[in-house]
C-alpha positions as CSV (number, residue, x, y, z in Angstrom):
1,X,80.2,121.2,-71.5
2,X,81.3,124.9,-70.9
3,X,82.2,124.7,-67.8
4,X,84.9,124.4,-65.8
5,X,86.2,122.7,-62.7
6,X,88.2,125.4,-60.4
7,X,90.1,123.5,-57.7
8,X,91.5,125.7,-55.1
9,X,90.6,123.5,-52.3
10,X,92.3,120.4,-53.6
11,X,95.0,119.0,-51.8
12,X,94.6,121.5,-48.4
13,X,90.7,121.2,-47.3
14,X,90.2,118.1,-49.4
15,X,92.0,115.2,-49.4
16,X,93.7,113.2,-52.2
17,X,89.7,110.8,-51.9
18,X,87.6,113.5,-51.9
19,X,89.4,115.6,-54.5
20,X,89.3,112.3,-56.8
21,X,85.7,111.6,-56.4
22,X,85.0,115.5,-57.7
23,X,87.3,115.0,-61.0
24,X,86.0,111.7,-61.5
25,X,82.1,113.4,-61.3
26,X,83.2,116.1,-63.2
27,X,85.2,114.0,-65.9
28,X,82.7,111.1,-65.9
29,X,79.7,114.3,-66.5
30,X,81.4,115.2,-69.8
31,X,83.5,118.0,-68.0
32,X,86.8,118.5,-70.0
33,X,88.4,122.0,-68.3
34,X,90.2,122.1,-65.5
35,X,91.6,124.9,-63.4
36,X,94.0,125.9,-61.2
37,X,97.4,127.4,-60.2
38,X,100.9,127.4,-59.0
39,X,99.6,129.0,-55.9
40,X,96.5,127.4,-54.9
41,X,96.4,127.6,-52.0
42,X,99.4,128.9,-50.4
43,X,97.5,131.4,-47.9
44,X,96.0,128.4,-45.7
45,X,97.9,126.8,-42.6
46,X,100.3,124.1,-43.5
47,X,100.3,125.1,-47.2
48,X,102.8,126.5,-49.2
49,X,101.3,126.2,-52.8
50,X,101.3,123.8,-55.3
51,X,99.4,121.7,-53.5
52,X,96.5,121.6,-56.2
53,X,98.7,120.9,-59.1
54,X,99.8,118.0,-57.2
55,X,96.6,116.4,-56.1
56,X,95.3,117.0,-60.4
57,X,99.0,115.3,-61.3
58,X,98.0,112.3,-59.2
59,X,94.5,111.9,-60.6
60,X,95.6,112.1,-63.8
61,X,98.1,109.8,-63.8
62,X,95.4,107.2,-61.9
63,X,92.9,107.6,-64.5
64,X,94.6,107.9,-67.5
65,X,92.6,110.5,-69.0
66,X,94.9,113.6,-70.1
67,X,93.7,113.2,-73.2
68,X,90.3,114.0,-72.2
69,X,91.1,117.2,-70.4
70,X,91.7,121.3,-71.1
71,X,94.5,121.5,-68.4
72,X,95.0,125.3,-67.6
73,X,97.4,126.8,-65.0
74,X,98.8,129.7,-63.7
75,X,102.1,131.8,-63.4
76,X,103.1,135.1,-61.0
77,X,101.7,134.7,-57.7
78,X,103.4,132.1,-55.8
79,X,105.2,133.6,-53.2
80,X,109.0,133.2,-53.1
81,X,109.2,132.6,-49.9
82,X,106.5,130.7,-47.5
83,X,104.7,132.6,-45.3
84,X,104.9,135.8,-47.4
85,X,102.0,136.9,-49.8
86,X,101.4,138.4,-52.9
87,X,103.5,141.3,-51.8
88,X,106.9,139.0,-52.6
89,X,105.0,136.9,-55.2
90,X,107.1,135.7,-58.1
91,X,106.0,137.9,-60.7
92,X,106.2,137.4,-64.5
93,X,110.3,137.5,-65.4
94,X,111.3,135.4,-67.8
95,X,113.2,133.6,-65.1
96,X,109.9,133.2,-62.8
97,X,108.0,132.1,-65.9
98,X,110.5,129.8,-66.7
99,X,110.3,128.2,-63.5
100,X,107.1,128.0,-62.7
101,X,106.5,126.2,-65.6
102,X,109.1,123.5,-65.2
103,X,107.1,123.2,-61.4
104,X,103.7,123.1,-62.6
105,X,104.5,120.2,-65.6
106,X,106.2,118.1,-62.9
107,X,103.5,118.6,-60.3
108,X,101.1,118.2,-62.9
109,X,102.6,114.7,-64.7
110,X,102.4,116.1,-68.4
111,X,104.6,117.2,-70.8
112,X,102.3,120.7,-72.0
113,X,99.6,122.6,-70.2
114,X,96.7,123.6,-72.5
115,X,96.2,127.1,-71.3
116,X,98.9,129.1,-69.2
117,X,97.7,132.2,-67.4
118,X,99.3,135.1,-65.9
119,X,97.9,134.9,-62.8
120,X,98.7,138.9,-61.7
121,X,100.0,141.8,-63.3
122,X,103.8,142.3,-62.9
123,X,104.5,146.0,-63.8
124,X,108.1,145.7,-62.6
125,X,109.4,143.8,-65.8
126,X,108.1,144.8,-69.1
127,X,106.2,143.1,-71.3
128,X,108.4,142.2,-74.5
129,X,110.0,140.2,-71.0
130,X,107.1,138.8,-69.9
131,X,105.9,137.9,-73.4
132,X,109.0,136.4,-74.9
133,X,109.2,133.8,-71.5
134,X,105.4,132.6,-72.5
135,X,106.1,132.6,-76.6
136,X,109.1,130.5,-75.9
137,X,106.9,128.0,-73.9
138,X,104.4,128.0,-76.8
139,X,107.4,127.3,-79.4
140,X,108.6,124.1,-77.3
141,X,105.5,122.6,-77.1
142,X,105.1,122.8,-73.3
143,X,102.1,125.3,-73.3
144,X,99.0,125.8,-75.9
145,X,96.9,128.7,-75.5
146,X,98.3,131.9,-73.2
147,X,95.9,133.9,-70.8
148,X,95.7,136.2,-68.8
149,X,93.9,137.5,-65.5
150,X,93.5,139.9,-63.5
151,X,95.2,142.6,-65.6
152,X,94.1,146.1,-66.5
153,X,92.6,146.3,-70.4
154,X,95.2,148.6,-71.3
155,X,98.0,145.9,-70.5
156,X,96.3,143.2,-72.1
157,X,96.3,145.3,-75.3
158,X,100.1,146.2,-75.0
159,X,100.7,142.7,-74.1
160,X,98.8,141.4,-77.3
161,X,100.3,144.3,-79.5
162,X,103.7,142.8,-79.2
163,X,102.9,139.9,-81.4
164,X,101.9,136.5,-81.7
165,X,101.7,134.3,-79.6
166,X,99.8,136.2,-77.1
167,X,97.0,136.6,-74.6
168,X,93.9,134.5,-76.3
169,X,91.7,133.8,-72.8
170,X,90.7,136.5,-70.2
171,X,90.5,135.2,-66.6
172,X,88.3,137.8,-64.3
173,X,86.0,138.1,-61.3
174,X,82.5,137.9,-62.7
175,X,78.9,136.9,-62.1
176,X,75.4,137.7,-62.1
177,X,75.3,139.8,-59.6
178,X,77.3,142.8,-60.3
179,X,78.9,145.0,-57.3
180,X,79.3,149.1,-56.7
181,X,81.5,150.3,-59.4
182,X,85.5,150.7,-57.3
183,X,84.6,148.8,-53.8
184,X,87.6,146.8,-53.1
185,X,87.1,142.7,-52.2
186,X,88.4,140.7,-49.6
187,X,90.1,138.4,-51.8
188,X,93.7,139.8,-52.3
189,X,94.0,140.3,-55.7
190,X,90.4,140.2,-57.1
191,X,89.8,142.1,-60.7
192,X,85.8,142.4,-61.6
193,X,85.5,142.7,-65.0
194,X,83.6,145.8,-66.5
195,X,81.9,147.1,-69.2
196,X,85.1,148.0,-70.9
197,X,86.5,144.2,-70.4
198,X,83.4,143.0,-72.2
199,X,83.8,145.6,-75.3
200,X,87.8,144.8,-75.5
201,X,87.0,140.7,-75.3
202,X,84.0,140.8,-78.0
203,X,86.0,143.0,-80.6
204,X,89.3,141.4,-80.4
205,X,87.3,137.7,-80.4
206,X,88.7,136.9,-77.3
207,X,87.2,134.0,-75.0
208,X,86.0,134.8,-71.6
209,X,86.9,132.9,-68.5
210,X,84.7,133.9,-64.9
211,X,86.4,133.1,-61.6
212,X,84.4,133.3,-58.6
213,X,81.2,132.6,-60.8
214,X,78.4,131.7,-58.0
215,X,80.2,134.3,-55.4
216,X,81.2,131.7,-52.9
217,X,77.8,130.2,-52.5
218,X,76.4,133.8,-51.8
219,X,73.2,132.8,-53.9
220,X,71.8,130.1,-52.1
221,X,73.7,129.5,-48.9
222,X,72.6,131.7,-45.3
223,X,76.1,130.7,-44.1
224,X,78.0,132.7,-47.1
225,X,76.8,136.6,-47.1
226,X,77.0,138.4,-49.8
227,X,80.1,140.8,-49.4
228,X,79.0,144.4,-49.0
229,X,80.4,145.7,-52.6
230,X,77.0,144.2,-53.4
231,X,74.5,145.9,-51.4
232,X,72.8,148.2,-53.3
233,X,69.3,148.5,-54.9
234,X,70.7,146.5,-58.2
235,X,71.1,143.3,-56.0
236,X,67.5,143.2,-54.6
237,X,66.1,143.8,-58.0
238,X,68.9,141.4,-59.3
239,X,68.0,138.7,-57.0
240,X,64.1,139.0,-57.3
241,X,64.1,138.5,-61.1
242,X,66.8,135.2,-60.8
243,X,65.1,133.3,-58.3
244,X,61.3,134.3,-60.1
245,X,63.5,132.5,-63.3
246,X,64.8,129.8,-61.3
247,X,61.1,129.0,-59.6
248,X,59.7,129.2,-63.2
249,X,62.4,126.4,-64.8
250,X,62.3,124.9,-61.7
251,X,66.0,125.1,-61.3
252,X,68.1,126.6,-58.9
253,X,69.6,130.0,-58.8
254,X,73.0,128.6,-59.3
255,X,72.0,127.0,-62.4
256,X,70.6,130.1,-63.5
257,X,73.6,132.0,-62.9
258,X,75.8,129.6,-65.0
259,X,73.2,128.7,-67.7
260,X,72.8,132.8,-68.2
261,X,76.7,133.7,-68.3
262,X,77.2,130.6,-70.5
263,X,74.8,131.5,-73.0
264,X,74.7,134.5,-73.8
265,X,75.6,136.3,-77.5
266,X,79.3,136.3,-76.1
267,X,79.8,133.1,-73.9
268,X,81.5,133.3,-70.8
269,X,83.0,130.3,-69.5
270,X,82.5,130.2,-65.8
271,X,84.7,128.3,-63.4
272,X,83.0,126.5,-60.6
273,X,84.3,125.7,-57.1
274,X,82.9,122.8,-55.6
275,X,84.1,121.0,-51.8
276,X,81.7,118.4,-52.4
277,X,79.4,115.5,-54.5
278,X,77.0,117.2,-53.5
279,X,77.8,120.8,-54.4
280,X,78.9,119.4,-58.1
281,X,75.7,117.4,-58.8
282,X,73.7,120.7,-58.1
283,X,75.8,123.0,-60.8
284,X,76.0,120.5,-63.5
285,X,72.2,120.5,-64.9
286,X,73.2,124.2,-65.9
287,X,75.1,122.6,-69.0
288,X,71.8,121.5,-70.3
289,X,69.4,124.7,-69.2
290,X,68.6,126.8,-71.8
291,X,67.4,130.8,-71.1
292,X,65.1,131.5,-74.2
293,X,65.1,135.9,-75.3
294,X,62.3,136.5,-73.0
295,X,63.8,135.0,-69.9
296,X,67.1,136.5,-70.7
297,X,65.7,140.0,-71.1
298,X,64.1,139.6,-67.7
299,X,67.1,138.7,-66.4
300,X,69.3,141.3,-68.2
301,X,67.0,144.3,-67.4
302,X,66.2,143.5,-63.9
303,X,69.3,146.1,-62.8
């Protein structure tokens, strides 16, 4: 299954039961990548980050199923001290790196994480820095596969032209809908990939990761409306063609969404936030839902 299980709310607005019964869908589904961060979700009352990790740690210590699971985290935008944001967030030393590494394995129970992110650019330390802290991790066995998100292309490309081992995954904001070109999002931080993203990832063979996938329920829910970056003629046209595809496979728009970024000649693996049973047993049909050309063109052309 090419999807994977984003966890922000675990361990903060769900509880150590709820959290357990999503996995245990998820995992039980076929669902093998999980992810989250250091951070999640330090910007909520009571919370100070890490609370995630924690929640995942315990799970997977219950169920005895690391094996079974892609186990990505992140590094860079913990705050250093609560109550602060990403304005005094750890950033990507080799010192921070360090770490936050050392505090994600223990929260997590494991001995390596599959795929380490840099969670947000750092331009006060320089790369060969920044680089050398995650290539040490890869040496020792503690980390897998490096990524990185939200960073501009040209950083990713110096960051990769230092040598091996280096940035393999791309972690950025990304759906179906697509908003006005430079319109800033609520979400601190947010990077919407673009055109030039896209050419970079498909020449250099690089995988694609999409946060923020289904735009916080934005498709289908009355209660979530679509943030104004995306109201422009693209978006009605947008939204007329998915839901005339999702009434013709007789599947929802959010499976559309997820079937067309996962399916496409470049695959795009989109993360999926779910608070409920519910909410998970509505995504995960869109492994199995295939978009044939003719579909896809309709989809593709529609804006």
């Amino acid at each position: 299954m090419n999807i994977a299980l984003g966890t922000i709310p675990f361990g903060t607005t769900l509880d150590d039961t709820a959290s357990f019964a999503i996995l245990d869908r998820f995992h039980e589904a076929g669902g093998s990548m999980i992810d989250t961060a250091n951070c999640y979700s330090f910007w909520l009352d009571g919370a100070v980050g890490g609370e995630s990790e924690t929640v995942i740690g315990r799970w997977l210590a219950a169920r005895g199923v690391r094996k079974d699971i892609v186990l990505g985290t992140k590094a860079g935008a913990q705050p250093r001290t609560p109550g602060t944001g990403l304005e005094n967030a750890e950033g990507l030393s080799a010192k921070s790196i360090r770490a936050a590494a050392e505090g994600s394995l223990r929260r997590l129970g494991t001995d390596h994480i599959d795929v380490y992110w840099a969670h947000i650019e750092d331009r006060t330390v320089p790369l060969e820095e920044t680089m050398g802290a995650f290539g040490e991790l890869v040496a020792n066995g503690s980390v897998g596969r490096l990524g990185v998100s939200n960073h501009a292309v040209w950083r990713v490309e110096r960051a990769r032209a230092l040598g091996r081992p280096t940035y393999t995954e791309l972690q950025y904001r990304y759906s179906y809908l697509l908003p006005r070109p430079g319109t800033p999002f609520d979400e601190s931080g947010h990077y919407h990939a673009n055109s030039e993203l896209f050419d970079y990832a498909h020449a250099e063979g690089l995988t694609m990761w999409a946060y923020t996938s289904l735009i916080s329920g934005g498709y289908t829910r009355t209660d979530k409306p679509l943030h104004e970056a995306y109201d422009h003629p693209g978006t009605t046209r947008r939204l007329a063609a998915l839901n005339a595809v999702a009434d013709e496979l007789g599947a929802t728009p959010n499976q559309v969404v997820l079937a067309w970024l996962m399916g496409g000649d470049h695959p795009i693996t989109p993360i999926i936030g779910v608070s409920s049973l519910a909410q998970l047993d509505e995504l995960l049909p869109a492994a199995d839902l295939k978009l044939d050309d003719e579909l896809r063109e309709r989809l593709d052309t529609a804006g």
